[in-house]
N, C-alpha and C positions, 0 to 999 in steps of 0.2 A: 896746198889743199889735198895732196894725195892719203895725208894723214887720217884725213878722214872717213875714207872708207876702209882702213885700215882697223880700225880700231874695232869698230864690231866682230872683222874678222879675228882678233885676238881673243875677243868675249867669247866667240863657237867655239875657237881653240882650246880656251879654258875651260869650257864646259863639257869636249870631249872627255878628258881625261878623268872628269870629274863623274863621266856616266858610267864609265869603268866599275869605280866603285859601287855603282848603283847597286850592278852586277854581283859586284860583294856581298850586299844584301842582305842574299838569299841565305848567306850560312848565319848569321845573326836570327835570321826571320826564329826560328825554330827555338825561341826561347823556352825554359823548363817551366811550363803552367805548373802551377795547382792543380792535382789531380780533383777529382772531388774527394769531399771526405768523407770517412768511412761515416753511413748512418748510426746513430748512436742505438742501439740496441735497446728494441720501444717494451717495456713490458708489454708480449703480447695477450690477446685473451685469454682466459686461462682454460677456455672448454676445452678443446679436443685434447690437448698435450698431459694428459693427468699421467700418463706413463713418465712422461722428463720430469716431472717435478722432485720425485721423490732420490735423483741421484743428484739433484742442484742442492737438495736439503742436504745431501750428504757432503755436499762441496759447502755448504754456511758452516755445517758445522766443524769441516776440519780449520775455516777459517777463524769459526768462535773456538776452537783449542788452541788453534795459533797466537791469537791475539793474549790473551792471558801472557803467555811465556814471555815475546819481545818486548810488549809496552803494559806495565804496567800500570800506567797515566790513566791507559785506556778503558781498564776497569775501574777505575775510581770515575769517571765520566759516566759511568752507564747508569748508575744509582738516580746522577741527579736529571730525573725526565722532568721537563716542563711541567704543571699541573695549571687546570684550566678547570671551572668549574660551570657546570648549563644549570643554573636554577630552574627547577621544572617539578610537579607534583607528582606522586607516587604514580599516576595515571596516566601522565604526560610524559614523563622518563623517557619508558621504550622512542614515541613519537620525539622525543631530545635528540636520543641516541641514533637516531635511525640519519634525522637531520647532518649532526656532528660525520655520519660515518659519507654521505653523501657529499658534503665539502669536502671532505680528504679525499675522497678520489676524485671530484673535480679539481683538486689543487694538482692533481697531479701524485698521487698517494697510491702506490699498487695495491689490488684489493689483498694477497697475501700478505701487509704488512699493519691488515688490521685484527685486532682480538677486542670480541663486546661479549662482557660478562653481562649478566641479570641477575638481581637478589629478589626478585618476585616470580611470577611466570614467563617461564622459557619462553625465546623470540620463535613466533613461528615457523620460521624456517630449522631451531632446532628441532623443534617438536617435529616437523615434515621429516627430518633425515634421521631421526632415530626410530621414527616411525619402520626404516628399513634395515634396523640393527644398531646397535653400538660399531660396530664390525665397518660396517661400511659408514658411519657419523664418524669416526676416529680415524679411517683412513682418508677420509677428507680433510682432517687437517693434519695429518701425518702428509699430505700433499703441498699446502700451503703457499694454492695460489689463488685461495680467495678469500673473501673476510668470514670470519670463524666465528660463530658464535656459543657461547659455554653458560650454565646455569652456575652460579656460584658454589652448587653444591661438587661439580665435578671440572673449577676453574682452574684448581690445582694442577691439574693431569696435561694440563696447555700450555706450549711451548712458547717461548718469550714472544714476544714481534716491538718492533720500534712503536707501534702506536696501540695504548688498551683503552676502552672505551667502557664505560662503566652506568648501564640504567640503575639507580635505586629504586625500582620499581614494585614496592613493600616487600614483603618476606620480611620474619623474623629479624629481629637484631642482629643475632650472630650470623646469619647469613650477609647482609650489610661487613657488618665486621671481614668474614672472611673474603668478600668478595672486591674491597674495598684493600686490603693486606695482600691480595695475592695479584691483584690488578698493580699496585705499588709495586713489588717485586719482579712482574713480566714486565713492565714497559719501559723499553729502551731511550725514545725519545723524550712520547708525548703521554699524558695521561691527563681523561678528559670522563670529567663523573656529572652524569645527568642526575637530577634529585633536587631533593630540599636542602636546601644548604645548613639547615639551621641541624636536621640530622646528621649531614654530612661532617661538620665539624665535630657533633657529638662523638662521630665516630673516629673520625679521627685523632679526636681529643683523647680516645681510648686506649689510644699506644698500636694507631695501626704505622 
């Protein structure tokens, strides 16, 4: 019967040596976490910072010279932008376009990566900033960190952006025409034309 108390005392025995390693532990414990990750760099608002914009503009574009040279793929991409079109009357446009410009930056659309032409009257907000010069309307979107808006007559003189937005909001034909051809031409991604569709294809129909 002596075996028998014996036997536990072998289980402690065993278990010493096993707490040794407990001890060991401590240099495991210290495994290499994930740090946290770096936060992804939020476009921020565009108010105070209007002095950085204009050397990032100069960092797109040494990247739009870059791109040309290595991948040529990549400008045969840029031509073909989505086209979307908002049925909407010569009166309702502007109010389309305002709509369209409001989903895209709840979707997540930075406001500098938008350009809204008009082929009737100027969107209020131009008329407001040229009210205080060309000088100062031009250097706001020579800045281009927020959405830009252009009269078809002087849409030309604006710089690409991934998404053009387009009210037909009356004005002459050829205004339509050109604002509709030059809206083609700037937009990288997306292009999205408020109006009457039945004119819009006319116009399009026209060789823009």
């Amino acid at each position: 019967m002596p075996l028998i108390p014996e036997e536990p005392q072998i289980h402690e025995s065993a278990q010493g040596p096993r707490a040794t390693p407990a001890s060991g532990r401590t240099a495991p414990t210290p495994r290499p976490v994930p740090g946290p990750r770096p936060a992804a760099p939020r476009p921020g608002r565009p108010g105070p910072h209007r002095s950085a914009p204009p050397a990032q503009r100069t960092a797109r574009d040494a990247t739009a010279t870059a791109k040309p040279g290595p991948s040529a793929p990549a400008a045969a991409d840029a031509p073909t932008a989505q086209v979307q079109l908002i049925p909407a009357s010569a009166e309702g446009a502007l109010d389309a376009a305002e709509e369209a410009v409001d989903l895209l930056l709840d979707s997540g659309r930075a406001p500098g990566d938008v350009l809204v032409i008009t082929t009737g009257e100027p969107h209020p907000w131009a008329t407001h900033e040229l009210s205080f010069g060309e000088a100062s309307y031009w250097a706001q979107h020579d800045a281009g960190d927020d959405v830009f808006y252009a009269d078809a007559a002087v849409a030309h003189r604006a710089a690409s952006r991934p998404v053009v937005v387009v009210a037909v909001n009356g004005g002459p034909e050829p205004a339509a025409v050109t604002a509709l051809s030059a809206a083609h031409a700037k937009s990288g991604a997306l292009l999205i034309v408020c109006g009457d569709p039945q004119r819009i294809n006319a116009v399009l129909g026209a060789g823009v």
